[in-house]
N, C-alpha and C positions, 0 to 999 in steps of 0.2 A: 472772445472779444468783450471790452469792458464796454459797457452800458455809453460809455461818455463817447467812445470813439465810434460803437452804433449811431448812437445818435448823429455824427455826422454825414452818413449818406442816406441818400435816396434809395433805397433798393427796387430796379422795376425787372421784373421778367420778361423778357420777351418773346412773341413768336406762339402766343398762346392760341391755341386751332391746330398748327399744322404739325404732322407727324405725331409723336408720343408724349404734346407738349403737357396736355390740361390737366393728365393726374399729378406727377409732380408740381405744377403751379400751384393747382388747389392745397395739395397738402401740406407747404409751408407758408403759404397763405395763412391756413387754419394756422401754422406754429407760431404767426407773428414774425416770419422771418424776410416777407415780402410788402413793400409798401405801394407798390405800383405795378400793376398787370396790361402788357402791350398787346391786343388784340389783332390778329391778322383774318380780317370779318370771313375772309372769302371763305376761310375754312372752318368755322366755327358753329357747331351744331345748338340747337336750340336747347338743350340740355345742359350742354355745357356753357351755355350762354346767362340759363338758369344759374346750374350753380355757383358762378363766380361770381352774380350779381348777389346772390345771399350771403356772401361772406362781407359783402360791405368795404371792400378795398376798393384803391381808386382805379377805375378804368380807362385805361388811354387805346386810343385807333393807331395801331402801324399800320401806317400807309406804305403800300407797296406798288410795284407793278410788274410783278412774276409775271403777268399774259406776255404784256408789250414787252419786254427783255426777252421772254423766254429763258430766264434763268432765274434762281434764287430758293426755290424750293430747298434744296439738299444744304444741312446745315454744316457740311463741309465741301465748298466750294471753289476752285483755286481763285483767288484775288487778283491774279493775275489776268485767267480768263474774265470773270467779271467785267474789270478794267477794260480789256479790248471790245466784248461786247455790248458795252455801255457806250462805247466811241464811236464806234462803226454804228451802231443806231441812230445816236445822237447827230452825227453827221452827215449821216444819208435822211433824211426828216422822217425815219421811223418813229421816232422820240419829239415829238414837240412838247414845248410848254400847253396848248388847247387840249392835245392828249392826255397829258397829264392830268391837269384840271378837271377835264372828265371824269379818268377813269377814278381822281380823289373825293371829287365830290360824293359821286356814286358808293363809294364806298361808308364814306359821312352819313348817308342814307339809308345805305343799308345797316348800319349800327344803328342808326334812331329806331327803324323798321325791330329790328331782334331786342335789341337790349331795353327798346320801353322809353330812351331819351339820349341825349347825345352825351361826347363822349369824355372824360376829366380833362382827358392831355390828348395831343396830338406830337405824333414822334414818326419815323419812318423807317423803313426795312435797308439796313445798306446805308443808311443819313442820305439818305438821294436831297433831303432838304437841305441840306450843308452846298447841293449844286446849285451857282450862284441865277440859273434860267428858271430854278424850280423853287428856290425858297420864293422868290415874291408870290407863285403860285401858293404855296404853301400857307406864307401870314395872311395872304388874303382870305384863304377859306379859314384858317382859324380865326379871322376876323369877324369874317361873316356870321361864323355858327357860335362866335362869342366863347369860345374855348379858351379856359384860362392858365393850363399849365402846357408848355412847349418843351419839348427837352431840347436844349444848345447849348447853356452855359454863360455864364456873364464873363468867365475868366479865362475860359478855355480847355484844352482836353489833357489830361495825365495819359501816359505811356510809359507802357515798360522797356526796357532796356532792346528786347526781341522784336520789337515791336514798332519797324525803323521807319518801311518805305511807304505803308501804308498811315504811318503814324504823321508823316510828312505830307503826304496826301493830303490826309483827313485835317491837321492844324493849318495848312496854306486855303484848304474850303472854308474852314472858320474864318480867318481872317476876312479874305474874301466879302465875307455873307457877314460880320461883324455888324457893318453898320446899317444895315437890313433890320436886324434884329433888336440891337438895343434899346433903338426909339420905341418900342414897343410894349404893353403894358400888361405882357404876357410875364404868368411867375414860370421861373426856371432856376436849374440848380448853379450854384458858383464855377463848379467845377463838373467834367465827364467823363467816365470811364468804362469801358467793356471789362469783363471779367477776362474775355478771354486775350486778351491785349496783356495782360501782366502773368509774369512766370512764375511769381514768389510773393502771392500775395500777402501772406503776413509780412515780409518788411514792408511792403507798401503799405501798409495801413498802419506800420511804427511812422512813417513819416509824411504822414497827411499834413493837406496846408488847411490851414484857417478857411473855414466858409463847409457850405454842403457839397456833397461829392454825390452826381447821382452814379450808381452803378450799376450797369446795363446786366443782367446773368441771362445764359438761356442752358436751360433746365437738364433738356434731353439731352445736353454735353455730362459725360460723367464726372468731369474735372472740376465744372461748376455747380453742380450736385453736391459733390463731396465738399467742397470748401466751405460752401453754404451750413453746410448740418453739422462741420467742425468750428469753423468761427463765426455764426451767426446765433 
């Protein structure tokens, strides 16, 4: 990858704590191949808390809520399921917005408490903030705690071709939550992508739009591994 088309994404990790996530982070961290590192606090040891923090990269809080779902742990999880047990909570009042708030703040807290101070960006597990009951919870705590970088995008999300019914999903919560967002004087990237959302990542990045793309990898997947250590 040339220097110039690096230049225009964002690259952030995600999911750093749980599973086999911290060694690989850390080590393309060290390569210069990662710009942003998404912390999921609950699992996150103090050593590994350490060393991320000595590498000097930006730290952003995924906010999650694995308890209250009872789902999301396993980085391959059907979508499908997800989707129903996100409804069925959400509509029975296992899921409030007050729960939510809780259990984010909390976790806001427990990153000041480890990491020494709070946190660059604020982003979430799943975009549960892309859900239109939970972004207002959402800006308000990164208002509160004065958090200046948000991942949503000013312009919207890229998707691959494979990438259909969840991709429709996810662009009709954007909209949705659009103008939630914009008024807002939070920085964020133009555009957003998961790695694992595209099939063929070198054509896609022959035909990048104008502006930053942040893009989402997570690590412990082998596919986003490799692509990373061949075109970054």
């Amino acid at each position: 990858m040339t220097k110039n088309i690096r230049e225009h994404f964002i690259v952030t990790a995600d999911d750093y704590g749980i599973r086999q996530t911290a060694e690989p982070i850390l080590r393309l961290v060290h390569e210069g191949k990662i710009d942003r590192v998404a912390v999921l606090i609950h699992y996150v040891s103090v050593d590994q808390a350490k060393a991320l923090l000595a590498t000097g990269v930006k730290i952003d809080l995924h906010l999650e809520l694995i308890g209250l779902l009872k789902s999301g742990e396993k980085v391959r999880e059907s979508p499908l399921f997800r989707g129903i047990n996100f409804f069925m909570r959400y509509v029975t009042g296992l899921l409030t917005a007050k729960k939510v708030e809780a259990e984010w703040r909390d976790q806001i807290l427990r990153f000041q408490e480890l990491f020494g101070r709070l946190p660059d960006g604020l982003n979430s597990h799943e975009h549960l903030h892309f859900f239109p009951a939970f972004a207002q919870v959402f800006i308000a705590l990164a208002q509160e705690y004065r958090v200046v970088y948000i991942r949503f995008s000013r312009r919207g999300m890229l998707m691959g071709q494979d990438f259909i019914l969840i991709g429709k999903i996810l662009t009709m919560l954007w909209h949705r939550t659009w103008q939630l967002y914009a008024g807002q004087p939070f920085q964020t990237s133009d555009y957003l992508v998961s790695l694992d959302w595209l099939s063929d990542f070198q054509a896609f990045s022959r035909t990048l739009p104008s502006g930053t793309v942040e893009l989402v990898v997570h690590l412990e997947r082998e596919e986003d591994y490799r692509i990373m250590l061949e075109h970054f």
